[in-house]
N, C-alpha and C positions, 0 to 999 in steps of 0.2 A: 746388345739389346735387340730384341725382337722387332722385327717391322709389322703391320698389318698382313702383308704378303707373304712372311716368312713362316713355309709350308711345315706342318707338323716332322719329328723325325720317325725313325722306320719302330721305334721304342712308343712311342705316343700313338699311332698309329694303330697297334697292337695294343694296348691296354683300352684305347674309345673302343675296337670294334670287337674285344673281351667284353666290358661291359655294355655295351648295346647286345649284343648275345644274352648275356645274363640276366640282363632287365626284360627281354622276349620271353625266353624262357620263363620268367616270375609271371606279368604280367599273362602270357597264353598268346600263342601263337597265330589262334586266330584271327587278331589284332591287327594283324600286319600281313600284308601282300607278300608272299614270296619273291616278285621279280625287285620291290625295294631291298631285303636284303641279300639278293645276289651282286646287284648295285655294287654295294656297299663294300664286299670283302672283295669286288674284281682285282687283278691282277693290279694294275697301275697307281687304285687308292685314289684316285680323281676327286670322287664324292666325299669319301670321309675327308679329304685334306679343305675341300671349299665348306665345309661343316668347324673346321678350325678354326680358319681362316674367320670364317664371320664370327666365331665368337670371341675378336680379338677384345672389344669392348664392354663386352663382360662383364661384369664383378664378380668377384668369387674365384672357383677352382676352374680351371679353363678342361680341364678333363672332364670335369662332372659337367659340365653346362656344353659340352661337347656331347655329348655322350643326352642326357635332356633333351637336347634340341633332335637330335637324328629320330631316337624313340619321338619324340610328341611331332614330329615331320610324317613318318612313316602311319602313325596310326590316324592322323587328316587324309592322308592319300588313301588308306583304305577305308576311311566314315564317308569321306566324299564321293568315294566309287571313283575316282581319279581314272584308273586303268578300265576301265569300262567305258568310259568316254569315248566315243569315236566321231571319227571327220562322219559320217553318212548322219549321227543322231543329232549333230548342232542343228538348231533353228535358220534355216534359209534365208530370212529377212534379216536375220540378227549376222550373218555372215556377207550380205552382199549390199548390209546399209553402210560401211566404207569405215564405220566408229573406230573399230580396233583392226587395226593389218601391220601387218609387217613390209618391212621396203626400204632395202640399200642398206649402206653403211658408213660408221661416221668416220672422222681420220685415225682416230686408233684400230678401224679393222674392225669395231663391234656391230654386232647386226642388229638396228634399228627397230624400235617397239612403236608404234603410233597411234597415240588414242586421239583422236578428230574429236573433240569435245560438242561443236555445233550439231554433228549429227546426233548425240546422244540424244535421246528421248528419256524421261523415266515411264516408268511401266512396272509398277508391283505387281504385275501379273507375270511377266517375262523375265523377272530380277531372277530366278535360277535359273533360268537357258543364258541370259548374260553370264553368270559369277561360270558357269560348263565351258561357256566359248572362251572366257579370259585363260581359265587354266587353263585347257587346251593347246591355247595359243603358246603359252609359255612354254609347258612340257614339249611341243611341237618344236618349239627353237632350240629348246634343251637338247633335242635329240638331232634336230640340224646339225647344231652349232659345237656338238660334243662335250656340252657344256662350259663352254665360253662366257663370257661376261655378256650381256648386252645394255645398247642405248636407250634410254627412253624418251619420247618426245611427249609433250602435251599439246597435244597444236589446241590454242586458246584463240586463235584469231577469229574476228566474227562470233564471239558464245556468248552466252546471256545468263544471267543468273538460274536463266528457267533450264537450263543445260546441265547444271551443277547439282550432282547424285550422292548427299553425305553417305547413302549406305551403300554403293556400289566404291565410294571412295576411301571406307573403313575396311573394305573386304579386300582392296587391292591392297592397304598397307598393311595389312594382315598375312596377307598370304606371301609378299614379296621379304615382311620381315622376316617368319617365322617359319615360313615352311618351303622357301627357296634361297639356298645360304649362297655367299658370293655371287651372286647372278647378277646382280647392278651397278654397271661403271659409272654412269650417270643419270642423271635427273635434266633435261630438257623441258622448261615452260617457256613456248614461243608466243611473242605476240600476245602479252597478257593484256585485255582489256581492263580496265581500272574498275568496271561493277563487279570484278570478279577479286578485287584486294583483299575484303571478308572472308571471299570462300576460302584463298588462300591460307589467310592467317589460322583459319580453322583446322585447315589440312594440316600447317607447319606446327601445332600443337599437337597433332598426333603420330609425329614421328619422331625418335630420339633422335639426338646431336649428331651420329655421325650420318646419319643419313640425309638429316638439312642441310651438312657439308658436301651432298651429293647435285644439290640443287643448283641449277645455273637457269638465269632469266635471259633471255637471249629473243634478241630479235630479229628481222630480215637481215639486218647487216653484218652482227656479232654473231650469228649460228656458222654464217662459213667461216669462221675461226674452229667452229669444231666438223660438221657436215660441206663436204665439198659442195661447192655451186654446180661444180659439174652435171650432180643430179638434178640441179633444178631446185625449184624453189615448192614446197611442198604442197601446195594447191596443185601442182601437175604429178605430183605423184601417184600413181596409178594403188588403187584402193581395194582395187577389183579383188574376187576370191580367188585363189591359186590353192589348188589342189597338192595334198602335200605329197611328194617325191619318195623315192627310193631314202630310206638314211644314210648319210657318210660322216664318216670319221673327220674327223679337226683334222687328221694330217695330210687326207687323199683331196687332189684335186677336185675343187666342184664342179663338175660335169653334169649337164641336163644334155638329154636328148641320147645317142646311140653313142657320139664319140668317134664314127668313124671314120668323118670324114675329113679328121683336120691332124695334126700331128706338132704339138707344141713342145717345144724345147727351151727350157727345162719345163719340166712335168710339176714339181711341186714348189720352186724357191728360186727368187731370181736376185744374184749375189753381183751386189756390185763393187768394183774396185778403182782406186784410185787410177786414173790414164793420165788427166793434165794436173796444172799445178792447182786449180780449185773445184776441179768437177771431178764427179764418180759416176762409171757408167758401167751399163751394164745391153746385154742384148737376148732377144725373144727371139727365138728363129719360128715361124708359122707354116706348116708344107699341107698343102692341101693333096688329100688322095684320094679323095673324091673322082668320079668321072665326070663333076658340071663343074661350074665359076664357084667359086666360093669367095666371098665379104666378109670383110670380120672389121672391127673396132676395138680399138685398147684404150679402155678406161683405167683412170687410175684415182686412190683414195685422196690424192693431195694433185693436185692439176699444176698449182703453183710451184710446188718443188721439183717438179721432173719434166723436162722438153722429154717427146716420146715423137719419133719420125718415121717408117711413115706413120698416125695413128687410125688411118684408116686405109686401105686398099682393095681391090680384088685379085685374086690370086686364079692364075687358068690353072685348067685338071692337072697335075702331076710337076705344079711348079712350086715355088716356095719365097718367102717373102721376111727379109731381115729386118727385125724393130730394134730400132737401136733409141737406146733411152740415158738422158746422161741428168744431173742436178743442175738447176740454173745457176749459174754464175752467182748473183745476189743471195744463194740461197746457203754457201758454206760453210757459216758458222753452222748452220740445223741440219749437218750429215746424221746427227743422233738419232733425228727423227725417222731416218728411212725402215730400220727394224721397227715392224708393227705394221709399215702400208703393205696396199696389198694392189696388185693389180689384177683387173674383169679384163678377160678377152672376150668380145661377143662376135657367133658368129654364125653364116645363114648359106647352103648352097641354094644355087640358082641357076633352074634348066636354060633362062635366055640371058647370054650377056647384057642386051640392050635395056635390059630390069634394070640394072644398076646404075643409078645416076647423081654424083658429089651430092646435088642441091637439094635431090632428097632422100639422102643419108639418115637425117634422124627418123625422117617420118619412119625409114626403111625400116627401120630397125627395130623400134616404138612398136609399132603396128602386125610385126609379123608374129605366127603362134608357131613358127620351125624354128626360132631363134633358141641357141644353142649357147654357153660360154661355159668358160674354164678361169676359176682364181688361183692368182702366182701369191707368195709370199715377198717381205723382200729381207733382205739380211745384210750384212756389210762384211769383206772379206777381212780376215784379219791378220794386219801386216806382218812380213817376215815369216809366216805359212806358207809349205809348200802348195796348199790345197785353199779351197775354200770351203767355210765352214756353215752353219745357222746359225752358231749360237753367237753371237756378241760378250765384248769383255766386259766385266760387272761394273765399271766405272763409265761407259758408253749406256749401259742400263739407266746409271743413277744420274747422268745428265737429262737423259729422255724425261726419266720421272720428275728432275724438277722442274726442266721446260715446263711442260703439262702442268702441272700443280699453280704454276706461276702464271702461266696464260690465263688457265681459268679462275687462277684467282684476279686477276686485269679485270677478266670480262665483268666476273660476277661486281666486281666495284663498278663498273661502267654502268651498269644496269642500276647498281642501289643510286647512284649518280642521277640516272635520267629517272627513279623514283621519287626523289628526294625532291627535284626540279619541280615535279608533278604537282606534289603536295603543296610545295611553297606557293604555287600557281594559281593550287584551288583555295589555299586559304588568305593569298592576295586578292581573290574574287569577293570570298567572304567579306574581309574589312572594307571593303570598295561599298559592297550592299549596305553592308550596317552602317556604314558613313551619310549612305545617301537613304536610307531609314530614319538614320535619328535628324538629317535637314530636313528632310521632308516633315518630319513630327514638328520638329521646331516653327516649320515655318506654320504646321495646321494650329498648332497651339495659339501663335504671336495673333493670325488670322480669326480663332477662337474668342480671343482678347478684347479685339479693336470688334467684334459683331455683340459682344455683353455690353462693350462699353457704350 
């Protein structure tokens, strides 16, 4: 039986984008953007397969509602002017007020969506330069991230009712259901203040079943179960606008900057294998060929699963510097989880060695606008192979997926937990009031009593 994941065959493939042809053709050409159906029929099939994929829940013929959904996608991207959108036309204040940015990414490797609810303002005057900057954003990670899944946060910490935008909140669930298929691994609401449990339930009324299975309530504590702390805790996340880059493919190393002056090995995947009786390691070799100092940092998706030594250094012109990274001891039973992290190298030449100093390392790094990095994949070697491979064996997949499944379904009971707490709390307040409302009555009555009598 079919999984939700379980990608269309090369037969289904060919009949969705026969009939998406033929519905064009009917319908009139003009309807539709030509770079959406070049999309469509590319070599690899990426888009028609996340176009299946999301319509595992469905009802109906999963071809024809395949095949629906791509037509009524393609003719929103060209009513919305989608591809006419560009970074120079967004509104400036609506880009540098911090509401929606992107930044980092969470343990599965997906690249982070962040909507900062406190900064929202509403403004029916500006609600279509918002609804331009949101899709933007999207199709911009889209073409990042090569069409990857990503995370989404709701940072709700600090927000107020007056924060909460039912129609800027109908458009997101509009657009993310209907007209961006498989794009969302999950749903992040951090730090929900309790004036906002109405907004909520309003919101959770307008999204079908499988997508409120998307949702996790998470707080400072239970988010590093999915977001490394490593990043920081999301008030220090940097909001700022960033100018969007060169586009790379999901398989090429992400490189900012020139690239030349550092030389990492391996280039795309870092495979590790069994050495002692419960650890798996693996090593990054870094060679600087640069002619100044070069600093770099190796972050990683999961901090807690992996010692990584050295993880910071500098390296003089023409030398090179071994990271050797192995699973913590405590951590063996969760080899599963290594396929999916990923590791950041970051890293900065520097005309004076004396710039470089341990204690301020973050600030270093934080602060500078030459900072450069490269992301590794990671994989696990699979034994009794002469070689090493990427791909993982299908029974190492379907542990990963239950973990995950299991974890977050913990968290999310955690969370209804300290809900559930909440409510008992407030309506233990309640009966305490009306306890001391109706003695107080009693006594104003008895006192009533004895001033007639």
């Amino acid at each position: 039986m079919d999984s939700e994941e379980t990608p269309p065959s090369a037969e289904q493939i060919e009949i969705v984008v026969e009939g998406v042809k033929n519905k064009i053709e009917d319908e009139g050409k003009e309807l539709f953007h030509v770079k959406d159906i070049e999309k469509l029929v590319s070599i690899d099939n990426k888009y028609v397969t996340r176009f299946w994929i999301h319509t595992f829940f469905m009802p109906g013929n999963r071809v024809e509602n395949t095949v629906n959904m791509v037509i009524n996608t393609f003719k929103w991207r060209k009513e919305f002017g989608l591809h006419d959108i560009s970074e120079k036309m967004l509104d400036d204040k609506i880009k540098n007020k911090g509401a929606l940015y992107s930044q980092n990414r969470d343990r599965d490797g997906y690249k982070i969506l962040v909507f900062c609810i406190r900064k929202h303002v509403k403004d029916p005057k500006s609600m279509q330069s918002m609804k331009e900057f949101f899709v933007y954003m999207l199709d911009r990670i889209e073409r990042e991230e090569d069409g990857r899944k990503i995370t989404i946060i709701f940072d709700s910490e600090s927000a107020s009712i007056s924060n909460f935008d039912i129609e800027i909140v109908r458009f997101v669930i509009q657009v993310l259901i209907c007209f961006y298929p498989a794009f969302v691994s999950k749903i992040l609401v951090y730090q929900m203040p309790w004036v906002l449990n109405a907004a909520w339930k309003i919101v959770k009324s307008l999204l079908p079943a499988p997508a409120v299975a998307r949702i996790m309530f998470v707080s400072k504590s239970s988010i590093e179960q999915l977001v490394s702390p490593e990043w920081g805790t999301l008030d220090t996340w940097d909001c700022g606008w960033v100018e969007e880059g060169v586009e790379k493919s999901e398989t090429e190393p992400e490189i900012q900057g020139d690239g030349g002056e550092v030389k990492i090995s391996p280039e795309k995947m870092v495979i590790f294998s069994r050495k002692g009786q419960n650890n798996l390691e693996a090593e990054i070799l870094i060679k600087n060929v640069s002619s100044t100092h070069l600093a770099y940092k190796v972050k990683s998706t999961s901090p807690s699963l992996f010692l990584v030594r050295p993880h910071t250094a500098m390296i003089p012109p023409g030398q090179d510097s071994l990271v050797r990274i192995q699973t913590a001891a405590n951590h063996d039973s969760l080899h599963s989880r290594i396929p999916g992290q990923q590791f950041q190298i970051n890293y900065l030449t520097m005309e004076d060695k004396q710039e470089f100093d341990k204690n301020k390392f973050s600030s270093l790094f934080s602060n500078s606008k030459s900072l450069s990095s490269t992301i590794l994949s990671c994989g696990l070697e699979i034994s009794g192979s002469s070689s090493s491979a990427p791909d993982t064996p299908d029974m190492v997949n379907n542990i990963q997926k239950s973990t995950r499944v299991l974890s977050d379904r913990v968290i999310f009971l955690e969370e209804k937990l300290n809900y559930l707490q909440q409510i008992l709390l407030c309506q233990g307040v309640l009966v305490l009031m009306y306890l001391a409302y109706k003695w107080l009555l009693s006594g104003y009555s008895v006192l009533q009593e004895e001033i007639d009598s």
